[in-house]
C-alpha positions, 0 to 999 in steps of 0.5 A, a space after each residue: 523551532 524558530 525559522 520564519 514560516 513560509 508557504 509552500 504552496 501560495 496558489 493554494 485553492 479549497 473549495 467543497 468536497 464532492 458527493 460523488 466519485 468518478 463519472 465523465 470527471 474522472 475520463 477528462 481527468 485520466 484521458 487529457 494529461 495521457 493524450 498531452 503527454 503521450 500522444 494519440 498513438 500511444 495513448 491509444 495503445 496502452 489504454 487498449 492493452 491496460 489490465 486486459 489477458 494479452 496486455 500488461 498489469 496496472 501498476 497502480 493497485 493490485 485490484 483483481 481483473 473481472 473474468 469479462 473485460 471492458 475494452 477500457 479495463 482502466 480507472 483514472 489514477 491507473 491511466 494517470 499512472 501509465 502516463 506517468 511511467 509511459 511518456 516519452 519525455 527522458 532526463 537529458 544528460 545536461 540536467 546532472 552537471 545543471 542539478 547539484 543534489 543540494 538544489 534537488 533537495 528543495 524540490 518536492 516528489 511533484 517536481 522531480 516525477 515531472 523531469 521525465 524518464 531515466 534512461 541512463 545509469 548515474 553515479 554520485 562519487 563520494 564527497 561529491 554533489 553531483 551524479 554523473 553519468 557512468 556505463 553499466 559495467 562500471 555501475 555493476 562493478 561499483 556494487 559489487 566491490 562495496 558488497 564484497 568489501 564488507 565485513 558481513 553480507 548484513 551489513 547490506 539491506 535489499 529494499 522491494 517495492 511492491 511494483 516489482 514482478 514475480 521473477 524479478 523478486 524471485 531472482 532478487 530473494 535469490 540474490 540476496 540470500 546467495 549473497 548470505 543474508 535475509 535483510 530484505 524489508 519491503 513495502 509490505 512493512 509499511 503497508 499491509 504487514 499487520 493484515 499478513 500477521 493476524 490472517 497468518 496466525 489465525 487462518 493459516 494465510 496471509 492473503 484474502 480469503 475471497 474470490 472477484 464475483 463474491 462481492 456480487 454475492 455478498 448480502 453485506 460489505 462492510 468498508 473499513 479504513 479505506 478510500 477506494 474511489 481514489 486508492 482502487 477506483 475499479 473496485 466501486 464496480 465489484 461494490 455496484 454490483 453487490 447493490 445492484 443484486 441487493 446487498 448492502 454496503 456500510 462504510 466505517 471510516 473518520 471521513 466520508 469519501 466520495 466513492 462510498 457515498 455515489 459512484 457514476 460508471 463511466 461504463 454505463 449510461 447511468 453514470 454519464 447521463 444518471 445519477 449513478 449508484 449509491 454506494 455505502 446504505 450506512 456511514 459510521 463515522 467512527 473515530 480514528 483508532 477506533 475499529 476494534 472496539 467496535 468489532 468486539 462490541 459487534 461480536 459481542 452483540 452476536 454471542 447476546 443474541 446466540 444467548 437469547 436464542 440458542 442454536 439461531 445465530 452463530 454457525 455451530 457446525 462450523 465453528 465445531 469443526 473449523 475453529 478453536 478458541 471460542 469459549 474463552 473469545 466468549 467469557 472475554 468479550 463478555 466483559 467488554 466495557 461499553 462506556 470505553 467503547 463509545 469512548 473509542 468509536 465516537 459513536 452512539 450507542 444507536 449506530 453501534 446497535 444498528 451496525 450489529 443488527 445488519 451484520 446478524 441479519 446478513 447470511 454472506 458477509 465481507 469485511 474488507 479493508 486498508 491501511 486505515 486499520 493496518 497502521 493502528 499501534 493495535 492493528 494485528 488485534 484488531 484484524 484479528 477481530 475481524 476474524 473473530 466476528 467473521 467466523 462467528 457465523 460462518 462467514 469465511 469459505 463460503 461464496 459471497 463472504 470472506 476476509 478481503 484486505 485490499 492491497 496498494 501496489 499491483 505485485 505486493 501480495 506476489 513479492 511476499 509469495 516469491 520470497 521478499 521477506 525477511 522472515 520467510 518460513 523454514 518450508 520456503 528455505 527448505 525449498 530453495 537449499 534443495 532447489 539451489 544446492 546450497 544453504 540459505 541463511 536462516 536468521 531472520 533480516 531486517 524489515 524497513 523499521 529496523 533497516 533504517 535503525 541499522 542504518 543509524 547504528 552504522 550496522 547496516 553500510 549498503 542499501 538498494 532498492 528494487 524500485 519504491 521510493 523508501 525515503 519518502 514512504 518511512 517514517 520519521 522523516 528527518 531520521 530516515 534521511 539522516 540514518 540513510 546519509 550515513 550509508 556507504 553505499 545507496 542504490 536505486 532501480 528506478 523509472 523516474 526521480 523521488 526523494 530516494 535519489 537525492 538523499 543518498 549515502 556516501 557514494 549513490 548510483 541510479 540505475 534505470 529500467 524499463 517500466 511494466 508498460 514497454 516491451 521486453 526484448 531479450 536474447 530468446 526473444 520478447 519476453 513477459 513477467 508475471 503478478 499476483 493480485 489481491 485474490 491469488 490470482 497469477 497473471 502474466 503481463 507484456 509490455 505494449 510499447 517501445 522503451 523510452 531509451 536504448 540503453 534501459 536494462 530491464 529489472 530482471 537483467 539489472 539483477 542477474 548482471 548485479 549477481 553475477 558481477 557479485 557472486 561470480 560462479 559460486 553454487 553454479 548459478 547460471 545467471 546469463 541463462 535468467 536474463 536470457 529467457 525468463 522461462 528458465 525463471 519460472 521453472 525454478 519458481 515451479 520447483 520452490 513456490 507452492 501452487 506454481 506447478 507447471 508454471 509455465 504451461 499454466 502462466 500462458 492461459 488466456 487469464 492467467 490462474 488461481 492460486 490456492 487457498 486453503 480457507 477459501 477452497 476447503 475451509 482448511 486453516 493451517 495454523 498451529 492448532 490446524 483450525 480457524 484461531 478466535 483469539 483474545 485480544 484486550 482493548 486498549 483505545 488511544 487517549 486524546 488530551 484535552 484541545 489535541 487531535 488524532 491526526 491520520 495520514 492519506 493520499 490526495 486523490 491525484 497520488 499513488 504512494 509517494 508518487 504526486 501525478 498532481 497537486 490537486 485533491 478533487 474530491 476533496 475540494 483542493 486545488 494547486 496544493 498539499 500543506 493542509 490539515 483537514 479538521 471537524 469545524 466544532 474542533 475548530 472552533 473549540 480550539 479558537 482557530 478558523 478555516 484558512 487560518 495558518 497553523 504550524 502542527 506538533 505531534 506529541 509523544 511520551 518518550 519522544 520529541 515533539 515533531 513539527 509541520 511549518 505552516 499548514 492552512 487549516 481547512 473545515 472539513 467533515 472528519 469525526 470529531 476529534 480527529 484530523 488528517 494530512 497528506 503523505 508522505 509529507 506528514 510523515 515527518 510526524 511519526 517517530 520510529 519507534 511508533 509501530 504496530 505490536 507484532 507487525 512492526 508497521 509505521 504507525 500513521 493513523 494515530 498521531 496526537 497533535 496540537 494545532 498552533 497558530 501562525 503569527 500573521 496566518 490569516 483566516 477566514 469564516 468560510 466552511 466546506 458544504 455539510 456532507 451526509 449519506 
């Protein structure tokens, strides 16, 4: 609490936020760093193959693809994020003797993606600090001398990042499992686990219950806690075309975002020349934390007109047949407190009232959403809310409406359905033991949180991770990275530096591979992986370009050869034939995956296929009581203290996850820099503070200790009141462990209390941001 304040970022510029989102802006943006860095030949190839049926799958989001293509099927941060993976400037083998890892602590996630492409496996010797290059027996061999020297297979936990593939994550579950335990946290745990947990309970799927083109059909979106003009860009073209056929868009979100309020084609001539379209008819600015009170009063809403007028509003044929739970949701709701509602929301009781009017007058309805609302301490109740407004009237089954959770990384949702979890159902393991002939564990593992509390304890001794950046992505920063340091062990597959790399266990090793972008070759010939995106649909992916290095080993090899130099022959898996030809992996995923019949056959269709869906395809919901579940859920909204606010944590627009491609945040206004807070002016000026003014930010917790962020510029933004925001992960260091979602156990990083505290000598100015409205 007492080391002199400093400034990350003295070049720091803020100017006004941007009414609109994409446009030539976002061609510059996404086209002049890819031609600087790769050149027009390989510019030309990726951008060309990038999202297309014969092409390789973004890495960027898990956006689904249109059934027609434009020959630029990209968005700017997808292409930003193909230069990023894709150029051809590599880490030297100098720069691990010049870099002491003590050094590379004090550089940020910006400049250690710049250093280029890993192309050679390194290992940090115990006591030492310094990695130094090592060949790739010797890497395998290093693991699996730890792995097999411990006393139980728990104590190693084997981390996922949602970039990888089916077949890798199908191997590496099988790994992992044959190796005798299921500690397989994922990103998922951070991100969407809330979504999987409260679909899973009541609709039987964890998944979105919607198909591409019905949001073309759609009378009403309803945008809640997302930021798609900078977190999935292409899908302001599905939300164009819901206007452009006469549906209406509401956006409910603490801050306006740019691609809600206009988004400019960069397909179409309206969105060079013209002004674009107007995206969200309706912005609630509600405040964070808020969401499900405002569905219950929504649904309350519903259920008094169904009173007012019986048999006219709510789907009773489909509620009688396809749910169950209803007249215990409607003598709960009924006593929903108001006055604790509008405490919640922030909002009016007019803007409440028009919400629920234009949901009631709305035949085909989506409610789709992010991690604004899956990061909520009540995020399962309040997803689960979702569902109960939503199957009020019908509105799960049925074209042009659905339940649509918008996922981040481009495989996430097909890294879950392979089997990256650490509590995989009994028809899953049942699948596998007869499939593999022998017994997999059964004991639930360890998801991220609790990984890192195993790490703490000293239960868990070995950690690798399948790519990701888990360091930078967990909570509680400074825990984190001390319960990591404590490992015996730590391993990371990766394309480029992060965080991860320099926080390391006793002994660390590197192990690169090739990115999604270059080609395959291996013994049978070249060779492609497969993904899953946001509505089930199973696509392959083939590398376009040649790898960056010679010595890159792909992740399907790097995890067949870790088996192998680990389990040797035990149960007889032919480990050498899957690295071979990926094939010989799909067969085995036809046999234990549910709608992977035929893989092979079926993953070779120009545009992959549709997985099924049970409630989507045949409102069949495979729950416990084999219905749609409208459930119960007590309100409980967070409690703000006087001269405090609710701080959420986000991305820059030039951000994917932890991955900072630059230091600006265009929409938003922000130049050459990340250590600032985004606070409401009247907050402000309650508080006695200005825009510019230097404060340090403490977040407060009942049973915790204060956590603290030096020196950040304070910037006048239009948020909701009360509310406030920071970028991650760097605000990550605000949020406790033991902050979590009930039920799902995910971070909590959209509801942290914090106080604002001046810096002595931190300057201030009286300018503010333009004022910004729908």
């Amino acid at each position: 609490m007492t080391e002199e304040p400093t400034e990350a970022y003295p070049d720091i510029k803020v100017g006004h936020n941007e009414p609109w989102a994409v446009g030539v802006p976002a061609i510059l943006n996404s086209m002049e760093p890819a031609l600087h860095d790769m050149g027009v030949v390989r510019t030309a190839k990726l951008s060309l193959a990038i999202n297309q049926k014969d092409g390789f799958d973004c890495m960027s989001c898990a956006w689904p693809d249109p059934g027609h293509r434009n020959t630029l099927e990209f968005c700017e941060n997808g292409m930003k994020a193909v230069t990023w993976e894709a150029t051809p400037v590599t880490v030297p083998r100098s720069f691990w003797a010049e870099n002491s890892l003590t050094s590379l602590l004090d550089r940020d996630e910006y400049w250690l993606g710049q250093q280029g492409r890993l192309t050679e496996p390194v290992y940090k010797p115990a006591g030492s600090d310094h990695y130094e290059p090592i060949t790739w027996d010797r890497a395998f061999a290093t693991i699996a001398e730890r792995l097999n020297a411990l006393s139980s297979p728990d104590e190693a936990a084997f981390y996922t990042s949602g970039r990888t593939a089916n077949e890798t994550a199908f191997l590496y579950q099988l790994f992992v499992r044959a190796f005798g335990t299921n500690n397989l946290p994922d990103c998922s745990n951070m991100c969407h686990e809330s979504t999987g947990t409260a679909m899973s309970e009541t609709l039987g799927i964890g998944k979105s219950t919607i198909a591409y083109d019905d949001f073309a059909q759609a009378d009403l979106v309803i945008v809640m806690g997302q930021n798609p003009g900078t977190n999935h860009p292409r899908m302001l073209s599905a939300l164009e075309d819901c206007k452009r056929a006469g549906g209406r868009i509401i956006a409910v979100n603490p801050l306006p975002e740019a691609g809600l309020i206009r988004y400019k084609n960069p397909q179409k001539v309206r969105g060079i020349i013209g002004k674009g379209t107007a995206i969200a008819d309706r912005f609630l600015q509600i405040r964070s934390g808020g969401d499900m009170a405002l569905l219950q009063a929504t649904s309350k809403r519903v259920l008094a007109a169904e009173a007012a007028a019986p048999g006219t509003v709510l789907d009773h044929e489909f509620l009688a047949a396809h749910t169950s739970g209803l007249d215990e949701f409607a003598s709960h709701i009924a006593g929903l407190d108001e006055a604790a509602v509008l405490e919640a929301t922030g909002l009016t009781p007019a803007e409440i009232e028009a919400f629920a009017e234009e949901y009631l007058a709305a035949d085909k309805v989506i409610i789709t959403w992010a991690m604004g609302l899956t990061q909520q301490k009540k995020a399962v109740a309040t997803i689960k809310e979702i569902v109960n407004l939503l199957l009020l009237r019908g509105n799960i089954g049925k074209p042009g409406a659905g339940a649509s959770p918008i996922r981040g990384h481009s495989n996430v949702q097909g890294d879950r359905t392979m089997g990256i979890w650490e509590k995989m159902p009994d028809r899953f393991m049942d699948a596998m033991d007869a499939e593999f002939g022998f017994s997999v564990p059964r004991r639930h593992g360890y998801d991220a949180v609790q990984t890192v509390e195993g790490l703490q304890r000293g239960d868990v001794k070995v950690f690798i991770a399948m790519g990701g950046n888990f360091v930078g992505a967990i909570s509680d920063t400074a825990a984190a990275e001390a319960a990591m340091r404590g490992a015996s062990l730590t391993v990371q597959v990766s394309t480029k530096l992060n965080r991860s790399h320099v926080v390391t266990g006793d002994e660390a090793l590197i192990l690169p591979t090739l990115g999604r972008t270059e080609i395959d070759l291996q013994e049978s010939g070249p060779q492609f992986v497969s993904v899953e995106d946001s509505v089930c649909a199973v696509h392959a992916s083939h590398g376009a370009v040649k790898p960056v290095g010679d010595d890159l080993l792909s992740e399907v090899a790097i995890v067949a050869r870790m088996a192998k130099a680990t389990l040797g022959d035990r149960y007889g898996i032919e480990w050498d034939a899957f690295e071979r030809d990926y094939d010989t992996i799909r067969e085995r995923i036809a046999r234990v995956v549910p709608g992977f019949a035929d893989f092979n056959t079926v993953i070779r269709k120009k545009g992959g296929f549709i997985l099924p869906n049970g409630p989507r395809d045949e409102r069949r919901f495979d729950t416990r009581t084999g219905k749609a579940m409208i459930t119960v859920n007590e309100l409980e909204h967070l409690e703000r203290p006087p001269g405090r606010l609710i701080l959420q944590t986000l991305r820059s627009h030039d951000q994917f996850n932890t991955t900072i491609y630059s230091l600006n945040d265009r929409y938003r206004g922000i130049k050459k820099g990340r250590d600032v807070i985004f606070v409401n002016p009247d907050d402000l000026f309650e508080m006695g503070l200005a825009d510019g003014q230097r404060v340090d930010i403490f977040s407060e917790w009942k049973d915790e200790p204060d956590r603290v962020l030096r020196n950040y510029r304070v910037v006048a933004y239009p948020t909701a009141r009360g509310c406030a925001a920071a970028y991650y992960p760097e605000a990550n260091v605000l949020v406790p462990l033991a902050s979590a979602s009930e039920e799902s156990n995910t971070p909590v990083s959209k509801a942290v209390i914090v106080r604002l505290e001046p810096v002595e000598g931190g300057g201030r100015h009286d300018t503010s941001p333009l004022p910004w409205g729908l």
